[in-house]
Backbone bond lengths (Angstrom), bond angles and torsions (degrees), N, CA, C in turn:
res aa  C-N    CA-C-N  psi(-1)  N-CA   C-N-CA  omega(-1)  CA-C   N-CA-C  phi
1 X - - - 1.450 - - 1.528 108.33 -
2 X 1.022 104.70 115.51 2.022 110.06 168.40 1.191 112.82 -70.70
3 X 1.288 103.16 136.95 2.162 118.25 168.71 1.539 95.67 -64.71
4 X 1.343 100.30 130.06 1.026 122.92 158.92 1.513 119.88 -117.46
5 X 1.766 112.43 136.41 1.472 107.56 -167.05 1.527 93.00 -92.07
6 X 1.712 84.48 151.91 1.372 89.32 -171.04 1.873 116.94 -86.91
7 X 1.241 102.21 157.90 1.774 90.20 -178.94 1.446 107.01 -95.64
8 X 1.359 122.10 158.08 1.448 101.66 169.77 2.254 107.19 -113.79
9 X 1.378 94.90 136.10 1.343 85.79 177.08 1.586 154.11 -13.80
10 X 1.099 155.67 143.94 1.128 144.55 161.79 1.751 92.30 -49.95
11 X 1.210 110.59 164.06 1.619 136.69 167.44 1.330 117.54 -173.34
12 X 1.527 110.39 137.04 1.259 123.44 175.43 1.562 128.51 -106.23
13 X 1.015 151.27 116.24 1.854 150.50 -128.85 2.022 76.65 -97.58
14 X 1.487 97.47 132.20 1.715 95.35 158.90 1.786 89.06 -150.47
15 X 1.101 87.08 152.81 1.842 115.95 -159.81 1.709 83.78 -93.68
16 X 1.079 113.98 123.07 1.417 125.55 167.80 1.658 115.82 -137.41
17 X 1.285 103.43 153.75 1.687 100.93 -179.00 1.561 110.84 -125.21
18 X 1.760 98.72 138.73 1.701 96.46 -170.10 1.747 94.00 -128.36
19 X 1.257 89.71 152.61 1.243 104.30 -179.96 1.414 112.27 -60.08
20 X 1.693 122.65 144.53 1.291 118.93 -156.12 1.896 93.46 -73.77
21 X 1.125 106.87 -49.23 1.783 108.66 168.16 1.449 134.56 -25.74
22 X 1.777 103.33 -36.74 1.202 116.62 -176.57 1.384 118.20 -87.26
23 X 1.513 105.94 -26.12 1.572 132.07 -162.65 1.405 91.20 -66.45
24 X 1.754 116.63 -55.14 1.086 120.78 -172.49 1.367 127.41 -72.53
25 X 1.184 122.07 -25.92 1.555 136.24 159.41 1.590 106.89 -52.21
26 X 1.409 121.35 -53.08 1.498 113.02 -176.79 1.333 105.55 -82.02
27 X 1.166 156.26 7.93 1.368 165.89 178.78 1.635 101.66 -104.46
28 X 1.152 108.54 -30.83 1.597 107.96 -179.12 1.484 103.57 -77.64
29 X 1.287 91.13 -36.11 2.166 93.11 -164.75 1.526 101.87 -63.56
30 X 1.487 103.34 -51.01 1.776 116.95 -164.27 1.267 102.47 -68.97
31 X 1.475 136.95 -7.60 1.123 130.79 -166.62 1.325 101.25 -73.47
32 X 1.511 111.74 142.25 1.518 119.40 -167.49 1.465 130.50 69.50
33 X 1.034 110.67 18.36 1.474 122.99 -160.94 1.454 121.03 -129.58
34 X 1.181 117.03 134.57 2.064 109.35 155.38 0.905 143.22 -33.28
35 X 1.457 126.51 -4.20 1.158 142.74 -169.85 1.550 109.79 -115.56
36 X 1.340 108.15 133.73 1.401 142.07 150.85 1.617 130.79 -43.30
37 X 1.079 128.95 107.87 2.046 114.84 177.10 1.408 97.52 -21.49
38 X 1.610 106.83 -76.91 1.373 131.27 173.07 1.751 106.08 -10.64
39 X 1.096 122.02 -95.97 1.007 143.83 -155.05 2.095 96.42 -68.55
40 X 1.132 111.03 13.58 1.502 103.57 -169.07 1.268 97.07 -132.38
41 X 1.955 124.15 -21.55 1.402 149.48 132.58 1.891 103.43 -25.06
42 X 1.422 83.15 -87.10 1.593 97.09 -171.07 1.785 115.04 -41.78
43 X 1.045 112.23 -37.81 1.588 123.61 -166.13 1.576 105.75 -64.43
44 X 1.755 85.21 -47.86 1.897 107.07 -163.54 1.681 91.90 -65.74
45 X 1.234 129.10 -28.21 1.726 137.43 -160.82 1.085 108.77 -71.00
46 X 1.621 110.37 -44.18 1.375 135.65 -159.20 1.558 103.99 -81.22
47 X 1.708 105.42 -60.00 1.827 90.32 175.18 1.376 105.06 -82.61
48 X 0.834 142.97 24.26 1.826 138.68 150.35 1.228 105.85 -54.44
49 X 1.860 110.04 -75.17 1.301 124.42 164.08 1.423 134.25 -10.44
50 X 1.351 86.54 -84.00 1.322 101.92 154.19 1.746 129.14 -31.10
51 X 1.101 114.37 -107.32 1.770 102.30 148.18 1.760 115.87 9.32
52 X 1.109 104.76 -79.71 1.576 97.95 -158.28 1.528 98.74 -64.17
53 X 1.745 116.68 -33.67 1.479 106.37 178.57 1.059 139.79 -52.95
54 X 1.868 113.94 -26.46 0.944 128.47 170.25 1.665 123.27 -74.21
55 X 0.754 96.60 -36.66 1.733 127.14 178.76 1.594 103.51 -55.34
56 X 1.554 104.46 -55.30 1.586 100.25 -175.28 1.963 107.42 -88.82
57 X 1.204 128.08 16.57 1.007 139.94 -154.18 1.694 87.13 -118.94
58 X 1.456 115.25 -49.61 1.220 114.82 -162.29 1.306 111.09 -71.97
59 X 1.426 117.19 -47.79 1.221 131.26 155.48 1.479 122.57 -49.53
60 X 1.163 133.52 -18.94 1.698 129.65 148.74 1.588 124.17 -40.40
């Protein structure tokens, strides 16, 4: 099997506002960790998604 480099996604920057409460809750979790706000944003977005897809799927 050959290495293949990896690509990294398209992404687009959008200005969003979080509650100063919340900011600090995800800053608490990531603390000490590999992870990025960003990338702990993106994750949390993704199984949201997810979730509701199933949800409106089930209900079909």
């Amino acid at each position: 099997m050959a290495f293949k480099i990896p690509s990294i996604p398209p992404t687009t920057n959008k200005t969003i506002r979080f509650p100063n409460d919340l900011i600090a809750s995800v800053e608490e979790l990531i603390k000490n960790k590999d992870c990025t706000f960003s990338a702990f944003v993106v994750a949390a977005v993704r199984a949201a998604v997810e979730e509701v897809q199933q949800d409106e799927q089930a209900q079909d």
